[in-house]
N, C-alpha and C positions, 0 to 999 in steps of 0.2 A: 494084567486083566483089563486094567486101562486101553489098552491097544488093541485086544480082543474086540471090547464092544465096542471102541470106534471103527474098524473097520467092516460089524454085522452092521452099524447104524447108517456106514457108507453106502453099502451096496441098497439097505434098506432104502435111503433116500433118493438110489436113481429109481429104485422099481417106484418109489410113491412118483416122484414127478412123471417117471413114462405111463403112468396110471392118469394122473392128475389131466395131462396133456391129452388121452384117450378119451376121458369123459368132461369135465368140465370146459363148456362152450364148442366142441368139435363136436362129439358125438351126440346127434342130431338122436335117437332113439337108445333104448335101454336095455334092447334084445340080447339072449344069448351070443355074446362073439365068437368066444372060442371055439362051439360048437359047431359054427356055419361054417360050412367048408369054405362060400363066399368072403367069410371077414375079412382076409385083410385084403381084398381089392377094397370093400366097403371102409376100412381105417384106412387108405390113402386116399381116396374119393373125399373122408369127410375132415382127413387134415389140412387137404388143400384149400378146402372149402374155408378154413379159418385163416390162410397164409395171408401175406398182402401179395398183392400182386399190381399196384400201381409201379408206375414209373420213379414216381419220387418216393416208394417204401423201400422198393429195392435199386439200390445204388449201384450194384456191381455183382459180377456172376457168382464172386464168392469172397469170402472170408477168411485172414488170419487174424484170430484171435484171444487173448487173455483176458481175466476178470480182471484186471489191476494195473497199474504203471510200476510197482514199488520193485526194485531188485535189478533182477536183468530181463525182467518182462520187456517192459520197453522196447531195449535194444533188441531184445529176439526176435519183436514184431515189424519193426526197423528193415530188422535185415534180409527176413524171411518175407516180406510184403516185399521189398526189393528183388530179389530174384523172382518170386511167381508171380509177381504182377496181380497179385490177392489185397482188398481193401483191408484196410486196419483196422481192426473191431476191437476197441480196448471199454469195456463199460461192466459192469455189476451183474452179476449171472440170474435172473430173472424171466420168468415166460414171454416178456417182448423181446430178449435175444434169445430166446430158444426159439421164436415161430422164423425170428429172421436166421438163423441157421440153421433149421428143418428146408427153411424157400432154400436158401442160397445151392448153385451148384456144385460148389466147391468149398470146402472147408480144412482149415488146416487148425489144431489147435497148438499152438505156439509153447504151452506147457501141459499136458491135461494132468497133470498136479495140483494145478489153480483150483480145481473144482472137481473132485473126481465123479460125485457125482452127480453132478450138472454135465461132464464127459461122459460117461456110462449113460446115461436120457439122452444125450443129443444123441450119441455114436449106434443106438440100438435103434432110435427111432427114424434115424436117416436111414439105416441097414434094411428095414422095413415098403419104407420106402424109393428103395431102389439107390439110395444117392452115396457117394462114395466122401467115408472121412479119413483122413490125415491127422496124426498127431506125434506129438514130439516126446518122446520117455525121458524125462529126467532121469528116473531112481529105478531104474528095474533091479538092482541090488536089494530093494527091499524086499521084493518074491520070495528071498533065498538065504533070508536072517533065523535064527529060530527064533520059537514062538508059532502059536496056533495061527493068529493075524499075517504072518508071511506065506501061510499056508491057505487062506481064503486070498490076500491078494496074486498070489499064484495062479491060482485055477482061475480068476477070474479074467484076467489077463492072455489066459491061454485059450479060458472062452473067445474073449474078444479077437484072438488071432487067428480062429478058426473060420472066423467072419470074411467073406471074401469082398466085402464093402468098405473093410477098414485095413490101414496100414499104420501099424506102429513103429518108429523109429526110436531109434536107442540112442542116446548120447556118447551112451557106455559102449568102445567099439567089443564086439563079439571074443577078437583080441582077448581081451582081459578077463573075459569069463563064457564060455561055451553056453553054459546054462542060459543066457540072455537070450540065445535063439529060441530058446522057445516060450518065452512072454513078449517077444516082439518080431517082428517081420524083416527089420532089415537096421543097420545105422549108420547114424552120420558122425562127423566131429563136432563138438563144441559149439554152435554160429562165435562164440567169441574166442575162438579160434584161427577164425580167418574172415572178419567181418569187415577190418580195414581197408583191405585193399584198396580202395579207390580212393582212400584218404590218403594213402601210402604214396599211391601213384601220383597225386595231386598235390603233395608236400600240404596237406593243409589241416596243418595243426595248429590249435590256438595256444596261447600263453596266460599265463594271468602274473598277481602281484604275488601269488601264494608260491607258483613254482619259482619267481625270481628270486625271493625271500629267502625261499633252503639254499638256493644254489650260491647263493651269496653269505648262510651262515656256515654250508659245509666248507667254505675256502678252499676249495680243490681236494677236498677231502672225497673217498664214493658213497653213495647213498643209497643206503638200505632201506625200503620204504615197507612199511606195515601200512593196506590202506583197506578204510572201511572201518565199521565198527568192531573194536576189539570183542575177541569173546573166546570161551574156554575153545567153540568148534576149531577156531580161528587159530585157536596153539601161542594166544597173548600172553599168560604167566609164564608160558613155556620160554618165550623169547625174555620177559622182562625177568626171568631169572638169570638167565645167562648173561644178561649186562650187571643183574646183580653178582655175579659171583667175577663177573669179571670188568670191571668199569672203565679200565682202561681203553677198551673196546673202541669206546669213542673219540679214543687221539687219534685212529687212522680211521674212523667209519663212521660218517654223520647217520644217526639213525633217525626218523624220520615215522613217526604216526600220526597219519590222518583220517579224522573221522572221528562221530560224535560218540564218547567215551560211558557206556551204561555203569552204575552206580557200582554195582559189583564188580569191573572193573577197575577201578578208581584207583587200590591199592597198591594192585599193579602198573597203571599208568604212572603214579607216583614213583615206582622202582625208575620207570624208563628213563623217568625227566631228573631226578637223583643220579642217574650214570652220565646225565649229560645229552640223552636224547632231544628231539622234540617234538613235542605233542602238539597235537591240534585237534583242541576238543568242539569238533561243531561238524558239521553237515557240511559236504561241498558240494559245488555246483560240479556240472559236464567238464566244462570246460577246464575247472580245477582237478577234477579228476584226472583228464589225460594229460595234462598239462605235468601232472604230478609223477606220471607212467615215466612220460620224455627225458624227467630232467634225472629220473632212478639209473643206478646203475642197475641195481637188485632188487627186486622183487619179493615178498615174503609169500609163501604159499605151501608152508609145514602144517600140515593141519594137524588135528586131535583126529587120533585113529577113529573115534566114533563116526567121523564124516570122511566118507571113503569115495569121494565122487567126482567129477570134473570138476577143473574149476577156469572160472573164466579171468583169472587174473592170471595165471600160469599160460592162458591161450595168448592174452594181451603180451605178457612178455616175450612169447616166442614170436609174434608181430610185430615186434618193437626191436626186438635183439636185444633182448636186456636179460639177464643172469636172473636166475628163480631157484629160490630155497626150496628144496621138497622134500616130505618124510620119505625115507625107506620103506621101500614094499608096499608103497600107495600107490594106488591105479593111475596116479598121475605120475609117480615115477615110470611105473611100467609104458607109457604112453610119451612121455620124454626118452625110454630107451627106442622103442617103436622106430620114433621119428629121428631118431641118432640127435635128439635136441641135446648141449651138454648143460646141468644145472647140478647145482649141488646138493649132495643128496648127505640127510642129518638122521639117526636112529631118533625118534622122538621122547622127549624128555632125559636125554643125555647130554647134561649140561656141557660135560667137558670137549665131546662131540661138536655139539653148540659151537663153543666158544670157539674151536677150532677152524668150525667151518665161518665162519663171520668175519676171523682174521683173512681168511683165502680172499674176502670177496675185493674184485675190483685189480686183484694182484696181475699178474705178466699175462694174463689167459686171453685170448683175442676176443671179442665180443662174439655173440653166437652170429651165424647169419642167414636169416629169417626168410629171407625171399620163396624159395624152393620150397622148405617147409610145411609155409602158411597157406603156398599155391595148392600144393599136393590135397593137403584138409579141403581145401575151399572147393577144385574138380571132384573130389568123392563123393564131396556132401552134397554139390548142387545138382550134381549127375542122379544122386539117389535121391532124393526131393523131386526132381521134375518127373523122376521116373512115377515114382506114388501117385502124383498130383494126375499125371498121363492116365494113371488107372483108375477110369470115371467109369 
């Protein structure tokens, strides 16, 4: 029921702000709109009238942007400003970045998740007026869960695709579900999929003390990294069980968790550091992060069936060539067969399975290799991206 009215209060709060946006400080008089055959020239006439339009309001013709830095915002806006040559818009979703993404000519939203509906107000009110948005679908899997709430983000979605001002892209390739065509327009890969490249090309990767540390406690041992903060999604009990049932694990396998450990995980982190893992309970920096990818042989990226969706640690390892744990019948195994990517694939919460597959890692298998791969993602996606972006 929960999810029911969050997502009637969702839609509810775009229609209030493309209201709010209509009358408050724009709309110069009170007269019937909807009636006037004239309205909406008169509501782009009197939106413009409220935009900036100096030189120093508006910086650039258009905009990628998210509400937030926290996750893989960031990096999405990183990568995605880099190929369309789109300014950075990272700030608090608010009527001063709704007027400067109403101005701008171009807009791409980097996740319209961050704010759906702070997305639904801008994407209607630019549709309105004439101007053409871009956005990026994380979760179109959600449309198609049951529940009434999958049911109103469905149609609403399918509204917006009907919009020929707006183009949705899907994370999720079509691939893996037909249904996805139609709550979105078209899709890409991952961006952390194939965002390296020029770092790849430029050998220019940093080191820190943190990645020298494992590499020197694993003793030639391979390394299995869990990285980020543990959590049920994350499939954390799931692994520190299997070093519980089986702790030998770690005479041939340094395992390795990084990242700041939530209280409810604790227990479990306890199981890891008892089999001889090790943990590192704190927040890392960038540079500890990829630093951490480099010195992995393995990647962790089993999730809990609850979360069924890309993921950008399995994108990074197949950029890296480094071996990634995945569950069976996850849309990211089915996207490692896709890509002929080889990774080992674990039935989730099948310990013995587990165990089994942990002893593999690191054994006679060649290292994956990544070049071709990561290319292939990177031409799809940026071919379809400038394609959108072209449709102003």
């Amino acid at each position: 029921m929960g999810d029911v009215l969050h997502d009637h209060r969702t839609l509810c709060r775009a229609a209030e702000r493309a209201r709010q946006i209509a009358t408050d400080d724009i709309w110069l008089d009170a007269g019937p709109r909807s009636t006037d055959p004239g309205w909406q020239q008169i509501f782009k006439t009197k939106v413009r009238s409220s935009l900036p339009t100096s030189a120093d309001e508006i910086v650039a013709r258009g905009f990628v942007t998210v509400g937030s830095p926290g996750g893989h915002r960031e990096s999405y806006v990183e990568t995605l400003s880099g190929i369309t040559g789109l300014t950075r818009l990272i700030e608090p979703r608010g009527i001063s970045t709704l007027r400067t993404l109403l101005a701008a000519d171009a807009v791409l939203f980097a996740t319209l998740e961050d704010d759906i509906a702070f997305f639904f107000a801008v994407t209607i009110l630019r549709a309105v007026l004439g101007r053409h948005t871009v956005a990026i679908f994380m979760s179109p899997r959600r449309c198609f869960t049951t529940g009434f709430n999958s049911v109103v983000r469905r149609h609403a979605f399918r509204f917006l695709k009907r919009l020929r001002s707006v183009t949705l892209l899907s994370i999720l390739p079509f691939y893996l579900d037909r249904r996805f065509a139609s709550v979105a327009d078209d899709w890409i890969y991952d961006p952390q999929f194939w965002d390296l490249d020029s770092r790849i090309e430029n050998a220019d990767w940093p080191d820190s003390a943190l990645a020298q540390d494992v590499k020197q406690k694993a003793q030639g041992r391979p390394i299995l990294l869990f990285l980020g903060g543990p959590s049920v999604m994350k499939g954390f009990p799931f692994l520190a069980k299997i070093l519980q049932a089986k702790p030998a694990i770690t005479d041939r396998l340094m395992i390795v968790v990084a990242g700041k450990v939530p209280e409810d995980q604790k227990q479990f982190a306890g199981l890891v550091s008892e089999a001889g893992g090790l943990v590192i309970d704190r927040y890392l920096t960038d540079d500890e992060v990829l630093s951490a990818k480099l010195c992995a042989t393995c990647l962790w990226a089993c999730y809990d069936p609850s979360y069924d969706s890309s993921s950008g640690l399995f994108g990074r390892a197949m950029q890296l060539g480094k071996q990634a744990i995945v569950r069976r019948g996850s849309y990211i195994d089915s996207i490692a067969s896709h890509l002929n990517y080889p990774a080992h694939r674990c039935a989730f919460g099948d310990i013995d399975e587990g165990v089994a597959v942990l002893m593999e890692i690191g054994e006679a298998d060649a290292p994956p290799q990544p070049d071709c791969m990561a290319m292939t993602c990177r031409d799809q996606s940026v071919a379809r991206l400038r394609a959108a972006l072209a449709n102003q």
